[in-house]
N, C-alpha and C positions, 0 to 999 in steps of 0.2 A: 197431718192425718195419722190416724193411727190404728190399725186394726186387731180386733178382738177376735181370733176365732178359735174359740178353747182347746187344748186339744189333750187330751189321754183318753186313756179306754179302761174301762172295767174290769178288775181282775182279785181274786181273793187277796190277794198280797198286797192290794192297794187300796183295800176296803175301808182300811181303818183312815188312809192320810185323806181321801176323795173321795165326793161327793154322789150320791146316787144321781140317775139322769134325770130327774123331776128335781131337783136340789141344785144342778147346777142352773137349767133354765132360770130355776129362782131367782137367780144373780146375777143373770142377763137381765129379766124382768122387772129387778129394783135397780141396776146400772150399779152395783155393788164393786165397793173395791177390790172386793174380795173375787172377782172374775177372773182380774191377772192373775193374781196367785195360779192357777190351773194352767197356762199358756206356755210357759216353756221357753228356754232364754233365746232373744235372738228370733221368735215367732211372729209377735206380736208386729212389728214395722213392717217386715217380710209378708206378713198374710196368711203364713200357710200354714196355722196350728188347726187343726182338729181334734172335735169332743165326740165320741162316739161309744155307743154305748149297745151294741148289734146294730139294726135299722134304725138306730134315734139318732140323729144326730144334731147337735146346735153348732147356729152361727153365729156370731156379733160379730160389730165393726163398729168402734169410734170415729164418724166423720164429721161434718161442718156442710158434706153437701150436703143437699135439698133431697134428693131424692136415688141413692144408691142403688143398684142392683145386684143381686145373686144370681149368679149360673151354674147351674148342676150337669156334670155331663153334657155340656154344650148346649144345653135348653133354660128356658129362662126358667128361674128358680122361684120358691114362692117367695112373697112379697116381706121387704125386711119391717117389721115395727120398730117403731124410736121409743124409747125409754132415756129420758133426757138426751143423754149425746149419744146414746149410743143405739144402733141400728141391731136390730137380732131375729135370725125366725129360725124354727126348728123345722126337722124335714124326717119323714120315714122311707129308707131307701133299701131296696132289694140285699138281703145278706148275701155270701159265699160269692160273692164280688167285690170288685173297687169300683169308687167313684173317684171323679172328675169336678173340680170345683175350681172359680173365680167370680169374681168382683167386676162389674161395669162403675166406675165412679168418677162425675163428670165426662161421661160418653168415652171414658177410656179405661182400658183394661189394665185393673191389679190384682196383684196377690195373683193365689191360687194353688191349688197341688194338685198332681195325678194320680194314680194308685192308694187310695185312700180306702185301705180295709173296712170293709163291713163283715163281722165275724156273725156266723149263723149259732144257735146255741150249741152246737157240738162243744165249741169252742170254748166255752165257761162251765168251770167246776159246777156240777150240778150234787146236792147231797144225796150222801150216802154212796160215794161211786168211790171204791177204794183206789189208792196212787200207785202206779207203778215205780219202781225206782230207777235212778242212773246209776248207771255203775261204767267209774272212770272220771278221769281221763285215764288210758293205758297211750304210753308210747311203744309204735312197733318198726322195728328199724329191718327194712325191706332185702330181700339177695335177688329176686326179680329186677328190681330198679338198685342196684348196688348201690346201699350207705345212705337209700332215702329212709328218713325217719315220717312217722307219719301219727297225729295222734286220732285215738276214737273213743268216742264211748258207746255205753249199750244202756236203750229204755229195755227194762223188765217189766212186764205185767202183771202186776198182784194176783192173777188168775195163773200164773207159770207155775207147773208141777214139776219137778225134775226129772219126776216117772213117767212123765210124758213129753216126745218131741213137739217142741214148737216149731212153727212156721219160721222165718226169716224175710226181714227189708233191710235193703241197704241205700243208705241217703249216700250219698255224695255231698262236700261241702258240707259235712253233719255239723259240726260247731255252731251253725245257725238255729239248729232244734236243739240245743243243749238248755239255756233259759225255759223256766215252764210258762211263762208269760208269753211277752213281747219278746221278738218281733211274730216267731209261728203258730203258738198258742198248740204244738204241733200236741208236746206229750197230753196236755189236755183232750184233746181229740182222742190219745190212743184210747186214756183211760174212759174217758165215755163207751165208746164205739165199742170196747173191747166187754164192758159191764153189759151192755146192749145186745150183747152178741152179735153185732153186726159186721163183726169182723175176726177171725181167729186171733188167739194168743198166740203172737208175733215178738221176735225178739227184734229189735229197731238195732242195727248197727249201723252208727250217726261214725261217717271217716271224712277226715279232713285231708285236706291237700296236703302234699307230703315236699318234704323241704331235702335237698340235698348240700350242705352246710349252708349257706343263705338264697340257694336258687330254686324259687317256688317252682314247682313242678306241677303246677296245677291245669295246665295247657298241654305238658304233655301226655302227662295220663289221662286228660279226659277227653280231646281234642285228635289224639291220634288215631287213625284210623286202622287199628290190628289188635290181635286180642291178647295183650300183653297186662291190661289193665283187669280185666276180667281174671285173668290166671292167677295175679298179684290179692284180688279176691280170695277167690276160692282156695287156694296152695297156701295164702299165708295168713290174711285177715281174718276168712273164715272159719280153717282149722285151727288157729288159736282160740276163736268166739268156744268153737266146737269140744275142747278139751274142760270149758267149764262148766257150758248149757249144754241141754239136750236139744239136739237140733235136726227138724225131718233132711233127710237125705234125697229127698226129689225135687226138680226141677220145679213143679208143678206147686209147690209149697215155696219158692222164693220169687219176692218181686226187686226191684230195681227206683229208685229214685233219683233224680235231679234238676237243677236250676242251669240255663242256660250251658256254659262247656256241661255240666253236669248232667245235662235231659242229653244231650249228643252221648256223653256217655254210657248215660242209663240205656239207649236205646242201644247203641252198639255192643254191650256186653251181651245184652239178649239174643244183639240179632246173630252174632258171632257163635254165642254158644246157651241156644233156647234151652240145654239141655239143665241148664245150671241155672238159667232166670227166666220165666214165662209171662210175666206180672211187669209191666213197663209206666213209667210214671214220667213223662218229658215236658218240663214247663219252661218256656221261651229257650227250647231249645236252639243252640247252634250248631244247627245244620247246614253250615259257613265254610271256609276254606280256609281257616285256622290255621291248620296243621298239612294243608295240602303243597304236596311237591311234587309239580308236574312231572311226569315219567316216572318218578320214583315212588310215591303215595298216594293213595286214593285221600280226598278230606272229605269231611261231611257233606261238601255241597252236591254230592254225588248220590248219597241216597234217596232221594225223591225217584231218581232214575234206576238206579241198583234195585228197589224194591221192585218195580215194573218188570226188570227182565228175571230177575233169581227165583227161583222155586219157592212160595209161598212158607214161612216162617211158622211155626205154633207158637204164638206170643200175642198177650192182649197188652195194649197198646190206650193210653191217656195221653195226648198233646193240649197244650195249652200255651195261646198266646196271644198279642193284640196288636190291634192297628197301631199305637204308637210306637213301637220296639223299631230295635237300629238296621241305620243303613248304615254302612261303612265299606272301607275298601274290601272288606272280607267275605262281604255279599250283604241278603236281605233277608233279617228273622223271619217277617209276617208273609213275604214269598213264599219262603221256602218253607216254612210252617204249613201252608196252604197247601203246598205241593206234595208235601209229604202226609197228612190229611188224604188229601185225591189218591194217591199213589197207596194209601193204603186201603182205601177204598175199591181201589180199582182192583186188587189182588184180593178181595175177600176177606181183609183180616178183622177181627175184631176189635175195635177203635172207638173211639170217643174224641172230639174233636172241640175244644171251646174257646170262642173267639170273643174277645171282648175290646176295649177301646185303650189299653194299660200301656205303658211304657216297657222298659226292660227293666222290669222289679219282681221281686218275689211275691210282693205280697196280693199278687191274683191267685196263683199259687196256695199261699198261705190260707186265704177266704175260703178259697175253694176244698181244705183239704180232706174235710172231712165226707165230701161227695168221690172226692178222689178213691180213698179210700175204701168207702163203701163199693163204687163200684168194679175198684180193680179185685175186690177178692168175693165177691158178690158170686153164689152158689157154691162157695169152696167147701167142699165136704173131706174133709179127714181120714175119712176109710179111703181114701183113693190116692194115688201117687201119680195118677195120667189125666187129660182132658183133651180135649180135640177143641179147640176155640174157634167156633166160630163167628161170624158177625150178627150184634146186638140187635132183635128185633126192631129197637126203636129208630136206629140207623139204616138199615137195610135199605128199605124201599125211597131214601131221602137221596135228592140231586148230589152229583157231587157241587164242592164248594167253588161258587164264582164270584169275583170282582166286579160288582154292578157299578158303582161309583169310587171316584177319587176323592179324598179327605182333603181336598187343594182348597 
């Protein structure tokens, strides 16, 4: 047996080597040799390549059984047609999410992948929307964390005037937005969003983990619970950014981003010091016990409860994450994900809260990022340096989040 399930995605850079998404069904359609060619080494036996194109997406599969099945999202999927040997159907599926995908063949379960980006159009070069540039890699060698080196770059927005301050984001784990492509499609988003005005000219400071001669530090600077990482920000990352670009000086014009140690991050440099980031972005955040040392350290797993008793934060606040994220000795993502959801809920804060079905991957995250971003800076007005944040009409008057069923 052997399965065909194509997989790349749409992107200017690839326009010329691949096929439009009507072009490749073609060659599912005719059972064309030319199918593998798209698949990917190592895909095809395995099952898990994906063709996807936003909400299009194609399947095939080479079998010999009689009657294969597709499963999407854990529901039966539509019905595969044969085209000689080979099994194929196409499916239109919700963007600025992932999907869930296997195979029933011979009443047993193959193949398959989870987190499987469907990018919404933010996400592809649309014409006439001018590029912003990267500038970098800069290496910055740390006296907060003594003799850690760390590199970053900066997206610039074609619309940045240098007679005027820009806003500021800071990714955490930035090296994964550095590609304008795959895997985050992130800079694509900016420059949409940003042509659109849906979002301010923002200068993106994309920072990666920082190494002390070969000991990644990426646990302890983002995992630690004190605001040592935050200072290493502002004192050193930033006022370097700030000696080239013009950059606003309020709280209220910086947000914060990250993935897993990185969303614990993001969220703790805010909650540490709202004064300096108000704008919070935590996808499959770990809010785990990492870095925690009884009597000596709070860790993250402590926030869900820390929010409840401490005095209400000015900070808007993105969490995202899913039923399949990890359990391990360190605690439980989609717990405490949930808990810290309620717990912000229950303090009034302004939040957003999205739960979906993903494993512990980026690319929910990724789908999602241009809702992200719309709504973390959504009313931001430039004559203003303050905002009082509070909770989103559309959340307001909604239960807090319960556990109805077990995924067993």
């Amino acid at each position: 047996m052997r399965i065909f399930l194509v997989a790349a995605t749409l992107a200017a850079s690839l326009a010329a080597q691949q096929p439009a998404f009507p072009d490749a069904v073609k060659l599912a359609r005719s059972a064309s040799p030319e199918l593998g060619k798209l698949m990917g080494d190592g895909t095809l036996a395995k099952g898990t390549a994906v063709y996807a194109v936003g909400g299009d997406f194609l399947f095939a599969l080479e079998s010999a059984a009689k009657k294969p099945k597709l499963f999407l999202n854990d529901a039966a999927g539509p019905p595969l047609k044969k085209s000689r040997n080979i099994w194929w159907a196409t499916a239109k599926l919700p963007t600025g999410r992932t999907h869930n995908f296997h195979y029933e063949v011979d009443g047993k379960r193959f193949g398959g992948k989870t987190d499987v980006a469907a990018f919404g159009p933010y996400s592809y070069p649309k014409p006439g929307v001018p590029q912003g540039k990267l500038d970098g890699k800069h290496v910055h060698e740390s006296k907060i964390y003594e003799g850690m080196k760390s590199d970053y770059w900066l997206y610039v927005p074609a619309q940045y005037d240098p007679k005027t301050p820009a806003a500021v984001m800071v990714w955490q784990d930035g090296e994964v937005l550095v590609p304008r492509d795959m895997p985050s499609r992130a800079q694509i988003v900016f420059d949409n969003l940003t042509h659109e005005k849906k979002i301010p000219v923002i200068i993106q400071v994309l920072v990666s983990p920082g190494l002390i001669g070969n000991r990644r530090m990426r646990s302890i600077e983002y995992d630690t619970m004190d605001d040592r990482y935050p200072r290493f920000l502002r004192d050193e990352i930033l006022a370097e950014v700030g000696k080239k670009y013009n950059l606003r000086k309020d709280g209220y014009s910086f947000a914060i981003a990250g993935d897993s140690s990185g969303g614990i991050c993001a969220f703790n440099a805010a909650y540490a010091h709202p004064e300096l980031f108000t704008r919070v972005l935590s996808r499959i955040g770990s809010f785990t016990s990492i870095q925690w040392k009884p009597g000596v350290l709070d860790g993250g797993n402590v926030y869900p409860f820390k929010i409840r008793k401490d005095t209400k934060k000015n900070i808007r606040v993105w969490l995202q994450d899913g039923a399949g994220d990890l359990e391990n000795e360190h605690g439980s993502w989609p717990a405490t994900n949930i808990a810290m959801a309620n717990s912000l809920k229950l303090k009034g804060y302004d939040f957003r809260f999205v739960w979906g079905n993903g494993t512990h991957s980026r690319n929910g995250g990724h789908a999602e990022l241009a809702e992200e971003m719309i709504w973390l800076w959504r009313d931001y007005d430039p004559t203003k340096t303050s905002q009082e944040f509070t909770p989103d009409p559309a959340e307001k008057d909604k239960p807090f989040f319960r556990v109805t069923t077990l995924n067993r």
